[in-house]
C-alpha positions as CSV (number, residue, x, y, z in Angstrom):
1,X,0.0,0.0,0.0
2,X,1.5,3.2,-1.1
3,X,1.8,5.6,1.6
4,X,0.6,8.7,2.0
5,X,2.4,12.0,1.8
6,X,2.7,14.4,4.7
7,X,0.5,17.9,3.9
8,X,1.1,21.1,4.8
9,X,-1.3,21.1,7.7
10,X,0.4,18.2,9.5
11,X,3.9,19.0,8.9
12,X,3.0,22.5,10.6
13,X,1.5,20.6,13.8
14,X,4.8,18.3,13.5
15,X,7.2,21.9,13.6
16,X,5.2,23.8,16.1
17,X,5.0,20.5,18.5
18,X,8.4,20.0,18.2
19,X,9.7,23.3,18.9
20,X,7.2,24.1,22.2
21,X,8.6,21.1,23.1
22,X,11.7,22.2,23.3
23,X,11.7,25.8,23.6
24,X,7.9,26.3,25.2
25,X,7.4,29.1,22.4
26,X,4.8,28.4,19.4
27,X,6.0,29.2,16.0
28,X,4.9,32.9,15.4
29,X,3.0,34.6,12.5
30,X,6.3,35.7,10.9
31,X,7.9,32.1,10.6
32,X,4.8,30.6,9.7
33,X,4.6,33.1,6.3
34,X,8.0,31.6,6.1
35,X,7.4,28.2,6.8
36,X,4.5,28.1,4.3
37,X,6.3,29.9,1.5
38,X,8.9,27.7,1.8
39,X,6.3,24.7,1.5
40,X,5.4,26.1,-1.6
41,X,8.7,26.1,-2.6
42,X,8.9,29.8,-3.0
43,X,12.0,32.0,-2.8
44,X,12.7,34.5,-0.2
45,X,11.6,37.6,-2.7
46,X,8.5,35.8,-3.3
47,X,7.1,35.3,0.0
48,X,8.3,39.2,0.9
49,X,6.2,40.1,-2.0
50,X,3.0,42.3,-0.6
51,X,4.5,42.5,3.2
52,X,6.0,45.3,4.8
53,X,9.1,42.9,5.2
54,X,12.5,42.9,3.1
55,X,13.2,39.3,1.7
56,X,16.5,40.1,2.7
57,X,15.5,40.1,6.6
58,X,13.0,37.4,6.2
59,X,16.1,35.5,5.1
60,X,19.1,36.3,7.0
61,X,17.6,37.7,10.1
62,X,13.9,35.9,10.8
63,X,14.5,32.5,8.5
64,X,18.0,31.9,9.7
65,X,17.3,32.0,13.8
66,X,13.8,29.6,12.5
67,X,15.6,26.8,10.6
68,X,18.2,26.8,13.8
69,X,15.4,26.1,16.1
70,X,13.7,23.8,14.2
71,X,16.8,22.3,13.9
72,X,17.7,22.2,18.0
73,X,14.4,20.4,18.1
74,X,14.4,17.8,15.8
75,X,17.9,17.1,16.4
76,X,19.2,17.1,13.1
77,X,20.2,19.8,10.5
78,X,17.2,21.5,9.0
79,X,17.1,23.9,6.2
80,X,14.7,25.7,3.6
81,X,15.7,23.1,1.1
82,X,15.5,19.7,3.2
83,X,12.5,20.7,6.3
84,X,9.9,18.8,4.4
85,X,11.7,15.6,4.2
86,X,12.9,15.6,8.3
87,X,9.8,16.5,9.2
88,X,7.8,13.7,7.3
89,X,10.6,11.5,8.8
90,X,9.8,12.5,12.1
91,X,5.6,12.4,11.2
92,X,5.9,8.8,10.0
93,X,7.7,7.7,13.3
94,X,5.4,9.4,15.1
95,X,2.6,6.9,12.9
96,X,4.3,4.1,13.9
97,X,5.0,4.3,17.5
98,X,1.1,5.4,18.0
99,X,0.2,2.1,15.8
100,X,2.6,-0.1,17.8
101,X,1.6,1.3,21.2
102,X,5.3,2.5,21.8
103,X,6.0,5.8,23.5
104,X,5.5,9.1,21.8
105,X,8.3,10.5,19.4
106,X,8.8,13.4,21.9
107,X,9.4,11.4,24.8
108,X,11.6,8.6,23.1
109,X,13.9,11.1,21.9
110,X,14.0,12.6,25.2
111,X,13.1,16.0,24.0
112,X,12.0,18.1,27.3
113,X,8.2,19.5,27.8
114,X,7.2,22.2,29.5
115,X,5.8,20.5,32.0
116,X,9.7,18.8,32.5
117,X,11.3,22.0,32.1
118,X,13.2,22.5,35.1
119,X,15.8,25.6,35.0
120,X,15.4,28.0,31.8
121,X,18.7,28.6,29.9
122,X,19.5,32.5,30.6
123,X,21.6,34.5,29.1
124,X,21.8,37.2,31.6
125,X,19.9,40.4,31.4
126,X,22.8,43.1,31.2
127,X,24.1,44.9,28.1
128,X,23.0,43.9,24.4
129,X,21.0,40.9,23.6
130,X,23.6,38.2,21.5
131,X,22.9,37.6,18.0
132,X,22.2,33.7,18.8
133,X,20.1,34.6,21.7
134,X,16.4,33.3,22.3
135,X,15.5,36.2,24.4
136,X,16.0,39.1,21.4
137,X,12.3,40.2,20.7
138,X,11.3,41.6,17.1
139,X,9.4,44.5,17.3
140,X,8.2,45.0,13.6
141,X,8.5,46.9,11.4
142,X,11.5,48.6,13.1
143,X,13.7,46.0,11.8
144,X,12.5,45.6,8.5
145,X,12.2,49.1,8.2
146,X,15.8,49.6,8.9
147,X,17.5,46.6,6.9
148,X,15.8,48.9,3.8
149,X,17.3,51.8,5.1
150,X,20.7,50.8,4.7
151,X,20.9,49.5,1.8
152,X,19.8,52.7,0.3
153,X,22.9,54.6,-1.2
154,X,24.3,57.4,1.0
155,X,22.0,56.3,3.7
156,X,22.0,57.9,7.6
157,X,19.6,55.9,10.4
158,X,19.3,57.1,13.6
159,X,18.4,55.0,16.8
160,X,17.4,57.2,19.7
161,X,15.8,56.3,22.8
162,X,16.6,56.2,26.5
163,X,19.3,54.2,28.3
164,X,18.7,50.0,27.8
165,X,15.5,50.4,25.5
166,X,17.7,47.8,23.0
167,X,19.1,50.2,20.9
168,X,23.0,48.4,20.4
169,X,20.9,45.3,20.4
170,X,19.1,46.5,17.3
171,X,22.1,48.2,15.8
172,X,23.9,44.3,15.9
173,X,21.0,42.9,13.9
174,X,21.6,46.0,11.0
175,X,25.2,45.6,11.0
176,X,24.7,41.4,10.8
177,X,21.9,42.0,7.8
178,X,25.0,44.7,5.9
179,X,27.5,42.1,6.5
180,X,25.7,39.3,4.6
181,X,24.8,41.8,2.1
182,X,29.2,42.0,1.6
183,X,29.1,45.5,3.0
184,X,32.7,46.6,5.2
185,X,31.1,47.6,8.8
186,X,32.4,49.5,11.5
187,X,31.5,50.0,14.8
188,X,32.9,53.5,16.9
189,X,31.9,53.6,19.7
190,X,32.7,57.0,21.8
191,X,32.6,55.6,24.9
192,X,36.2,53.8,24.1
193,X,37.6,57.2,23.8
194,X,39.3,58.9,26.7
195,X,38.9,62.8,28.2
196,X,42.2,63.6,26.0
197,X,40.5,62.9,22.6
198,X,37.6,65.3,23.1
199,X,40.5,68.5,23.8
200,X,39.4,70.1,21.0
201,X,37.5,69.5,17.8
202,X,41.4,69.2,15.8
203,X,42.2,66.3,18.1
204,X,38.6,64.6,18.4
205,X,38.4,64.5,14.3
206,X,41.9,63.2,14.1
207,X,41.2,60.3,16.3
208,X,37.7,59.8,14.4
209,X,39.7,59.4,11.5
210,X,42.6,57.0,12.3
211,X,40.3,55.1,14.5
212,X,37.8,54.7,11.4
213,X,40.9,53.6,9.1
214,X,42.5,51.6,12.1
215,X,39.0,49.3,12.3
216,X,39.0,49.1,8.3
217,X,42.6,47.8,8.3
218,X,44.2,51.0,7.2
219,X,47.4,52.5,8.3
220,X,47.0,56.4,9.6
221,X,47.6,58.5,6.7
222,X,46.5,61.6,8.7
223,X,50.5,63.2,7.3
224,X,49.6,63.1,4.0
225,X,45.9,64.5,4.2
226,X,45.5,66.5,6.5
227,X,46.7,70.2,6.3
228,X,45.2,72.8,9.5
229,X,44.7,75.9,7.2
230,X,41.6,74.2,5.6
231,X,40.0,73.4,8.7
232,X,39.2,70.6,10.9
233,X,35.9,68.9,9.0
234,X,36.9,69.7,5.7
235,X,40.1,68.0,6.6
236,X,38.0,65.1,7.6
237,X,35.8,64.8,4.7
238,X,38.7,64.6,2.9
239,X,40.4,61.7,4.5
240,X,37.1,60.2,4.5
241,X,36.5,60.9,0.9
242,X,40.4,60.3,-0.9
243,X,41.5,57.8,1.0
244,X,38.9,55.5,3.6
245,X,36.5,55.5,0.6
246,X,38.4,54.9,-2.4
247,X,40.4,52.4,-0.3
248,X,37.0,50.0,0.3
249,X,36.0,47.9,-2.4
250,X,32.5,47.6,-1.3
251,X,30.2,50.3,0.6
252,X,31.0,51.7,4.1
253,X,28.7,50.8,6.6
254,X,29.8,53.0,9.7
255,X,28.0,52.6,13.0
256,X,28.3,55.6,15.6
257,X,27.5,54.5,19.2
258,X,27.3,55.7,22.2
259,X,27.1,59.9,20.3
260,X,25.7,61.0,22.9
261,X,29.4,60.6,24.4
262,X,30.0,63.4,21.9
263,X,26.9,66.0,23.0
264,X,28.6,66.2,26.8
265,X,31.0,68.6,24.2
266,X,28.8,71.0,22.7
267,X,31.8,72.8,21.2
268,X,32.6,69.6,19.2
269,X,29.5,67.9,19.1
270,X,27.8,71.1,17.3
271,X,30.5,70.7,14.6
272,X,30.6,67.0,14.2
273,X,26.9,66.9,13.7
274,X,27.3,69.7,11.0
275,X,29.7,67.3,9.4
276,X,27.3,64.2,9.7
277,X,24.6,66.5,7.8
278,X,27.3,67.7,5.1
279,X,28.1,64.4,4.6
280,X,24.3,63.1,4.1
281,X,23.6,66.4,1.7
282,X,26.9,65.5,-0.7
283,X,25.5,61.7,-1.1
284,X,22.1,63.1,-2.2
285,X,23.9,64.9,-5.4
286,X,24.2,63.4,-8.8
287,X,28.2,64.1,-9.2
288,X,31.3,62.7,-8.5
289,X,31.6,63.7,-5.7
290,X,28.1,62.3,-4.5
291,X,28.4,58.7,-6.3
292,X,32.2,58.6,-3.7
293,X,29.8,59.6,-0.3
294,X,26.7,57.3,-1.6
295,X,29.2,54.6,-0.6
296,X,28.8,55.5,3.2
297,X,26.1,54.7,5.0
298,X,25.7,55.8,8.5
299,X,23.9,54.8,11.8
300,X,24.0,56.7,14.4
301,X,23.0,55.6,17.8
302,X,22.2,57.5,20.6
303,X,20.3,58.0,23.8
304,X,17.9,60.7,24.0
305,X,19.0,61.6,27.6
306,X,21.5,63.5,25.6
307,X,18.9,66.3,24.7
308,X,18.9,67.1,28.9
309,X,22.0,69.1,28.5
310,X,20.8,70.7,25.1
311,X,18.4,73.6,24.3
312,X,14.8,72.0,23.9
313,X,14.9,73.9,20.0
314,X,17.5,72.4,18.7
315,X,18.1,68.9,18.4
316,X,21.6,68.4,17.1
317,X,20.3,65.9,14.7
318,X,17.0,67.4,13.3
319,X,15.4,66.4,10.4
320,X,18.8,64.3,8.9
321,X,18.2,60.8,7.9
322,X,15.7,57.8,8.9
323,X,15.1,58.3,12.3
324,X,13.9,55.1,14.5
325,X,12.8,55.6,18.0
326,X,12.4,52.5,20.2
327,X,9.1,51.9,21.8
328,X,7.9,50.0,24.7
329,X,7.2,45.9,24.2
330,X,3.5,45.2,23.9
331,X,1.4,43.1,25.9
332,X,1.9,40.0,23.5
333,X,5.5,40.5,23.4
334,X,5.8,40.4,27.0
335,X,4.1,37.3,27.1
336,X,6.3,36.4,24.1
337,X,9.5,37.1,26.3
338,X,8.3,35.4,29.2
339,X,7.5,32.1,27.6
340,X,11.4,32.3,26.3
341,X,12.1,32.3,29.9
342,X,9.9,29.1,30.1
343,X,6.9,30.9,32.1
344,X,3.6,30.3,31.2
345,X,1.9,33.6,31.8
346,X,-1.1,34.8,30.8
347,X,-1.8,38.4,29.2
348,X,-4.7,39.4,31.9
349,X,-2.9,37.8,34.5
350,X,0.8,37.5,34.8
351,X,1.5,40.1,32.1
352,X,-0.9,42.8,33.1
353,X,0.4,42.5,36.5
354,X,3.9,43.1,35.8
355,X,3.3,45.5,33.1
356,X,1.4,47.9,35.8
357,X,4.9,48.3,37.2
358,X,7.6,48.9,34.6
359,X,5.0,49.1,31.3
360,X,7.4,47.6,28.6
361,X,10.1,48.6,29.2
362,X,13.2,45.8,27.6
363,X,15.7,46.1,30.2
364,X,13.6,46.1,33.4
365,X,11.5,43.5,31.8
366,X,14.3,41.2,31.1
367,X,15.4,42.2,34.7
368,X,12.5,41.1,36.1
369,X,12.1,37.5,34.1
370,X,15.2,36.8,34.8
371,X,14.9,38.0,38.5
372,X,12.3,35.8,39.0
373,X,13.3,32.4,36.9
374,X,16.4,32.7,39.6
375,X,14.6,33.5,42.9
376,X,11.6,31.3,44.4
377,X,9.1,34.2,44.7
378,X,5.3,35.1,43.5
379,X,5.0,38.0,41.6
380,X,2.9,39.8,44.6
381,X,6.2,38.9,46.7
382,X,8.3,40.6,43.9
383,X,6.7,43.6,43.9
384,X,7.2,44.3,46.8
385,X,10.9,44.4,46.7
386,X,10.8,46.0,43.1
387,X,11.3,49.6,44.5
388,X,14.0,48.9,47.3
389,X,17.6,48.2,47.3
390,X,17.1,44.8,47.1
391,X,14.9,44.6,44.2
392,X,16.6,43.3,40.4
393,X,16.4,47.3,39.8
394,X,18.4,48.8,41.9
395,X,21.5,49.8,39.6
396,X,19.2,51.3,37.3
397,X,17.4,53.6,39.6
398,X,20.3,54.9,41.2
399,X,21.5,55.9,38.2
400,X,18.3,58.2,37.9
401,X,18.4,59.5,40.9
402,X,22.4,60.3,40.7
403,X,21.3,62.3,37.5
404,X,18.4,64.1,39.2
405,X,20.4,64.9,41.9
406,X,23.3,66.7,39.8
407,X,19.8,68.7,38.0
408,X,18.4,69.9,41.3
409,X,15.4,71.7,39.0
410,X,14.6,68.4,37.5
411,X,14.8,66.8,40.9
412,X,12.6,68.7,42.2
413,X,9.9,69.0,39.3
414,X,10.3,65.0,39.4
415,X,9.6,65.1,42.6
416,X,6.4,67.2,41.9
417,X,5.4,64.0,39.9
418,X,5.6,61.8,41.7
419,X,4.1,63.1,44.6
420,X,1.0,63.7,43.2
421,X,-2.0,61.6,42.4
422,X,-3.0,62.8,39.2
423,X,-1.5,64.7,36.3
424,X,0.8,67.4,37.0
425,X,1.5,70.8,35.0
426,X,5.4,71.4,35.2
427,X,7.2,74.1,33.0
428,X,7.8,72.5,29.2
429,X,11.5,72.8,29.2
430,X,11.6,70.1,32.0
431,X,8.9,68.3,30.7
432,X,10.8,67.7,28.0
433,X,14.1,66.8,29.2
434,X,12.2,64.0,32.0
435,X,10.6,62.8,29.2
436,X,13.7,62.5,27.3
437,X,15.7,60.7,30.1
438,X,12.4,58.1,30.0
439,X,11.2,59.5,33.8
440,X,7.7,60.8,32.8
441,X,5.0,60.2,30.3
442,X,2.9,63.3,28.1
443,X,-0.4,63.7,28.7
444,X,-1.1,66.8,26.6
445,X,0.2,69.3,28.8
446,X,0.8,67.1,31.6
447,X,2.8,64.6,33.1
448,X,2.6,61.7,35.4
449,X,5.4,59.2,36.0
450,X,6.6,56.9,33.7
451,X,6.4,53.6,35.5
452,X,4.7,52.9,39.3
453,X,7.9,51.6,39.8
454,X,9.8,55.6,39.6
455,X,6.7,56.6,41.7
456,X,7.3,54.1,44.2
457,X,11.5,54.7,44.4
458,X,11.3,58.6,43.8
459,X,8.4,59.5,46.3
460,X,10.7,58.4,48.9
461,X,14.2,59.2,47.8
462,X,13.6,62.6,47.1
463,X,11.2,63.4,49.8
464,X,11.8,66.6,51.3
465,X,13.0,66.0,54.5
């Protein structure tokens, strides 16, 4: 008798049992349009036709982590070309042990349920989230978005948004999508640089320079190109432009962390952003000149705590580029994050409860999960610590309050805020600048604290005595 082939339907339940089993996360929407373009045998441009999504990132960035997990949990090596045949392998075994009463596939090939799960696998909850990492959450179409964006000639993205909302984590997924793509990155950041280097804005574009060429594998040529009596940023535009450029054989891809570094200098950083712009306006011409600068493309990453120090009018930055603020996670990819830190929690329940305290916020959120995946607690018990010294947050709000306290009149409109219970009129300018260091939230004309949790911490540590 001639056996029946697997159909899409089945081979779906097959792939999404297999990987809850061993992850306790469903396949998402995302990966199933993959998964059933690929059934269909249908190339990566294909199935990005009419979606807001670059085939390019459904490939590289979405497909690639999706074949390695299907992979972990079927134990073998699984690709686009070969996922049919392993998983009508696994459907037929899974036919045959049910007919001859044997154990289930899962269980024979000691593959571990949720219900078996015992300690999740963590990969700690400080600094950027790994490229390999099971806890990086998409937040579409930001990355999509952004893959475009650099592959357009002459390109500058900017990624703003406060301290630890995932903003290098983000910039490592553009600068992994430019390197398959045969692009030359490089990543500055200005927080390597020491007090020396920002002296003046002669010795901070020098170091820009040979740093840049240093990271490309080029020796310091600064001798031979650089001459004082035409000034410090057309000297660097022309080291840029005669010698880093022209010495690439494929486009620049330059990532600028950490700028805001750069703003605690206004004298330099009003200049270097001037440059920046320059730079962005020469790649938009149709010259020589702009066909060398459409060869750059530029990301520039920086926190918008920066703007605190900065007249509210004039955003060093304005109205350059593709800019990409990070928002909050959502209620369903909370729940998405917390069942990567095998907890089953539901969106009314678990997710609401949390989310009352810290709203979505990535780092405090990844603080918490992993917080609680190591400490035997309830959630009620947790929240009561949250706001103290011995709470998973306490780094992070003394940080806060050691920047309030050197801005006594942002201390003490904060402290305004978070005394109150109800929305609270405070003048603009500080509005602005607590909104920009992530403290408070806009409503209209008013403000009330971003997260319970600052309310909690803030009401008492800056309490007038």
């Amino acid at each position: 008798m001639q056996e029946t082939p697997i159909n899409f339907e089945e081979a779906f339940k097959i792939a999404d049992r297999v990987i809850f089993a061993k992850t306790g996360k469903h396949i998402t929407d995302i990966e199933m349009m993959i998964f059933r373009g690929a059934w269909q045998d249908k190339t990566y441009e294909e199935i990005a036709e009419n979606t807001e999504y670059a085939a390019n990132y459904l490939h590289r960035m979405v497909g690639k982590d999706f074949w390695q997990r299907l992979s972990d949990s079927l134990g073998e090596k699984v690709s686009k070309k070969n996922f049919k045949t392993a998983l009508e392998r696994h459907w037929k075994a899974t036919l045959n042990n049910s007919q001859t009463g044997g154990e289930s596939l899962l269980k024979t090939e000691g593959w571990v349920t949720p219900e078996t799960l015992q300690e999740p696998i963590l990969d700690g909850s400080e600094g950027s989230v790994p490229l390999d990492s099971r806890f990086y959450v998409h937040r579409p179409p930001i990355e999509a978005r952004c893959q475009v964006a650099i592959a357009q000639p002459g390109a500058l993205i900017r990624i703003k948004a406060p301290q630890q909302m995932g903003k290098t984590s983000l910039l490592d997924r553009i600068l992994e999508v430019a390197r398959t793509a045969n692009y030359h990155t490089v990543t500055l950041s200005f927080d390597l640089a020491d007090s020396t280097v920002f002296a003046d804005l002669r010795t901070f574009l020098q170091w820009f320079c040979a740093s840049v060429g240093q990271l490309s594998g080029l020796p310091n040529q600064l001798s031979t190109y650089w001459d004082d009596i035409f000034g410090c940023n057309n000297n660097c535009t022309v080291y840029f432009e005669e010698y880093i450029l022209s010495q690439l054989p494929t486009p620049l891809v330059l990532a600028l962390d950490k700028v805001d570094v750069v703003f605690e200098h206004p004298e330099i950083a009003t200049d270097f952003c001037r440059l920046l712009r320059a730079w962005y306006d020469i790649a938009r011409r149709s010259d020589r000149r702009g066909d060398i600068w459409k060869q750059l493309r530029l990301i520039v990453v920086h926190s918008t705590e920066v703007y605190s120090a900065l007249d509210i009018n004039h955003s060093p930055l304005a109205n350059v580029g593709a800019v990409f603020p990070l928002p909050e996670f959502t209620a369903l990819q909370v729940q998405d994050l917390a069942q990567r830190y095998e907890l089953n929690w539901d969106p009314e329940g678990e997710v609401r409860h949390l989310m009352s305290a810290i709203g979505g916020h990535p780092y405090l959120l990844r603080k918490s999960l992993d917080f609680l995946c190591r400490q035997p607690m309830t959630l009620e018990q947790f929240s009561q610590i949250a706001a103290t010294e011995a709470g998973p947050f306490s780094d992070h709000l003394r940080q806060h309050l050691w920047n309030l306290q050197h801005h006594p009149e942002l201390a003490a409109a904060f402290r305004d805020v978070v005394m109150a219970n109800k929305p609270v009129k405070i003048p603009s300018e500080r509005a602005f600048k607590l909104y920009s260091m992530g403290l408070v939230q806009l409503q209209d004309n008013n403000v009330t604290p971003r997260f319970e949790l600052y309310r909690q911490y803030f009401s008492v540590r800056l309490a007038v005595n």
